[in-house]
C-alpha positions as CSV (number, residue, x, y, z in Angstrom):
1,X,11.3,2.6,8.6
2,X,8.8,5.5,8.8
3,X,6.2,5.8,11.3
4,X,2.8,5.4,11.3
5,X,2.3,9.3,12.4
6,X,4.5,10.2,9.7
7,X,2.2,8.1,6.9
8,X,-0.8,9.6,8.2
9,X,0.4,12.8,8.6
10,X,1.4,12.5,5.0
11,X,-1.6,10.6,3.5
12,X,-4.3,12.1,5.8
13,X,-5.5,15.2,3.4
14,X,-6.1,12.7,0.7
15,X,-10.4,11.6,0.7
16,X,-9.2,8.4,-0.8
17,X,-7.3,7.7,2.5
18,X,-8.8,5.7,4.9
19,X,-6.0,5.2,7.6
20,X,-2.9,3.3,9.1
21,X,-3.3,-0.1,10.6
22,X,-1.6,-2.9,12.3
23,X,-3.5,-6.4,11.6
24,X,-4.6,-6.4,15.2
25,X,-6.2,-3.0,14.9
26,X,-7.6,-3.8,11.6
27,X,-11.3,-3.1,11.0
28,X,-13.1,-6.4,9.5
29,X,-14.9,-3.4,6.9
30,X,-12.5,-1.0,6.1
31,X,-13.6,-1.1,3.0
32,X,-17.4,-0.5,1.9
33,X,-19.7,-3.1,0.6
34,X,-19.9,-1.2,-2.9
35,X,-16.8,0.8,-3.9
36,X,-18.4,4.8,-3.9
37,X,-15.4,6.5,-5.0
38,X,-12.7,6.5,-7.1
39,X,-10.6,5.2,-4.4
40,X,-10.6,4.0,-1.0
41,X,-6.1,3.5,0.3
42,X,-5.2,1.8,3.6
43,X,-1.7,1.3,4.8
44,X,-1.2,-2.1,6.8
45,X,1.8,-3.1,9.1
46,X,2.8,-6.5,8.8
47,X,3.1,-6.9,12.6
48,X,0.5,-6.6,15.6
49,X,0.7,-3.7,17.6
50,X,0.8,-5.5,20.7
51,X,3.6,-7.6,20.0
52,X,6.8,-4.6,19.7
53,X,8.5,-5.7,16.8
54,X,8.9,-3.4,13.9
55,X,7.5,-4.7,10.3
56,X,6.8,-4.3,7.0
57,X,3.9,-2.1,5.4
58,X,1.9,-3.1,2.9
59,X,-1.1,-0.7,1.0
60,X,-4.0,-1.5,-0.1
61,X,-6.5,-0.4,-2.3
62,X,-10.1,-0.7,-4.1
63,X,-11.0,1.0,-7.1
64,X,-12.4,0.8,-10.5
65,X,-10.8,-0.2,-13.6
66,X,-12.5,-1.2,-16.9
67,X,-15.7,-1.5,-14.7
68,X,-14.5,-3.9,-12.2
69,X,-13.8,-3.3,-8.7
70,X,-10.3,-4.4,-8.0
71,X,-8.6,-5.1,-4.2
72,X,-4.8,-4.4,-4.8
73,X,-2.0,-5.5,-2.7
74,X,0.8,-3.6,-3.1
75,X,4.1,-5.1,-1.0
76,X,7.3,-3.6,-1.8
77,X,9.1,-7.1,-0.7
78,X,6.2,-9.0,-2.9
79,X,5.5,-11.4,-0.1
80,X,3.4,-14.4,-1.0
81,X,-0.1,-13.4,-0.1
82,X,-0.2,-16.6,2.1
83,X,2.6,-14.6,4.6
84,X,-0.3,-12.6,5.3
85,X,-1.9,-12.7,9.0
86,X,-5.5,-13.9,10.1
87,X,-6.5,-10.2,10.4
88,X,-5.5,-9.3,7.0
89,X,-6.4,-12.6,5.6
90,X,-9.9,-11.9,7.0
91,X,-10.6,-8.3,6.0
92,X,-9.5,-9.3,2.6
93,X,-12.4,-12.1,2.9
94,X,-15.0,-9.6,3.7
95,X,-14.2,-7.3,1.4
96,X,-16.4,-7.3,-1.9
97,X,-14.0,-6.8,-5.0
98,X,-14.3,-8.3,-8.4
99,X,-10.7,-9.0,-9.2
100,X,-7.8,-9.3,-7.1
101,X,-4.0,-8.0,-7.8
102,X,-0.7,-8.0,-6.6
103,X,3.3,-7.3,-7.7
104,X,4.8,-10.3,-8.0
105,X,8.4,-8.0,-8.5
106,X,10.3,-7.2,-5.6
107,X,11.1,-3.4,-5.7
108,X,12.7,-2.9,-2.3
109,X,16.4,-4.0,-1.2
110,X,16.2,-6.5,1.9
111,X,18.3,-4.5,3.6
112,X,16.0,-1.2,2.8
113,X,13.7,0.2,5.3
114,X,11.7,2.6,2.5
115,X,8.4,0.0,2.9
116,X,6.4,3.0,3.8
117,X,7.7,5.4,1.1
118,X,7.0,2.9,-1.5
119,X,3.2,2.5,-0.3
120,X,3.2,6.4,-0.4
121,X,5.0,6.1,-4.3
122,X,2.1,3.6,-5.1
123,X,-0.8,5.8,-3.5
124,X,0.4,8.9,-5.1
125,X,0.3,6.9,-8.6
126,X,-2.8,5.9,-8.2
127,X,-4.0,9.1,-7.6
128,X,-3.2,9.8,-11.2
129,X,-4.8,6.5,-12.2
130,X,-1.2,5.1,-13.0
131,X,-1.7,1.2,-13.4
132,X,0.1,-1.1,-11.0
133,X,1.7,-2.7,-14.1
134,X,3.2,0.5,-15.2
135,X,3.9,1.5,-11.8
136,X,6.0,-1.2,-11.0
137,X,8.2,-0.1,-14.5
138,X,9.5,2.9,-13.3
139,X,11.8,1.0,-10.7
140,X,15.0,-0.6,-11.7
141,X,16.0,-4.2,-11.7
142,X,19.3,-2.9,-9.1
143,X,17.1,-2.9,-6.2
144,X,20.3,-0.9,-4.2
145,X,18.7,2.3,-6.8
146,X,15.2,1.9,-6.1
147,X,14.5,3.6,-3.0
148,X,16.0,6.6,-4.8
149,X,12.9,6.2,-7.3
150,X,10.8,6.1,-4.4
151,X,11.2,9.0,-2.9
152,X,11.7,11.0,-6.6
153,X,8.5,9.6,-7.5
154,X,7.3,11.5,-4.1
155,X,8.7,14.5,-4.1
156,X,7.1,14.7,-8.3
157,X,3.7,14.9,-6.4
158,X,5.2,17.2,-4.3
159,X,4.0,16.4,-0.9
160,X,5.5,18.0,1.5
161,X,7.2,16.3,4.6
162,X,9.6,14.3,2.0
């Protein structure tokens, strides 16, 4: 599992980006009232700091599409929203967004450990407004062979610790 140094030394050039979290470190209003930009990107783990156990990361992010602000989850595992924590659960709540999305298609092998690469993939995609729908089509039904994709799909953008 990568760090969260190594996703926000990797992500933290980007305006878009607004950080790396764990739900117990979470600000309630990450995200603006009114969407501003493009973009606004977060990275959560699915575990508390406090309580030592390594997790899963999940992105999300705001941003316009056919005039509607849109709140995307983006979970490599594809996790039932209702898995989510309090502190998630809540910053979703006070977040204003017009339509919500998430993948209901696992990408990532069980037994994988790429969570974070795949929230970079997915941030780097919608840098170059890539829908979530055709996002999740450039990954392969053999989940063994997607964390290949992954990192390819990285190293196209060509950032450079990958």
């Amino acid at each position: 599992m990568v760090s969260n140094f190594y996703l926000h030394d990797n992500l933290s050039a980007f305006n878009s980006f607004r950080g790396v979290f764990a739900p117990d470190t979470l600000p309630q209003n990450i995200f603006r009232d009114e969407l501003r930009t493009k973009l606004e990107f977060i990275i959560i783990n699915s575990e508390n700091l406090t309580s030592g156990r390594m997790g899963h990361w999940l992105a999300f992010s705001r941003y316009r599409e056919e005039g509607r602000c849109v709140l995307e989850l983006f979970d490599s595992l594809a996790f039932p929203c209702s898995l989510l924590g309090g502190n998630i659960m809540r910053m979703i709540a006070m977040t204003h967004f017009d339509d919500f999305k998430s993948n209901q298609r696992i990408l990532q092998n069980i037994t994988s450990n790429y969570c974070g690469l795949y929230c970079i993939a997915r941030f780097l995609s919608l840098l170059q407004a890539v829908t979530l729908e055709d996002f999740l089509e450039e990954f392969n039904a053999d989940k063994s062979l997607n964390d290949r994709v992954a990192v390819m799909y990285i190293r196209r953008f060509k950032l450079s610790n990958v």
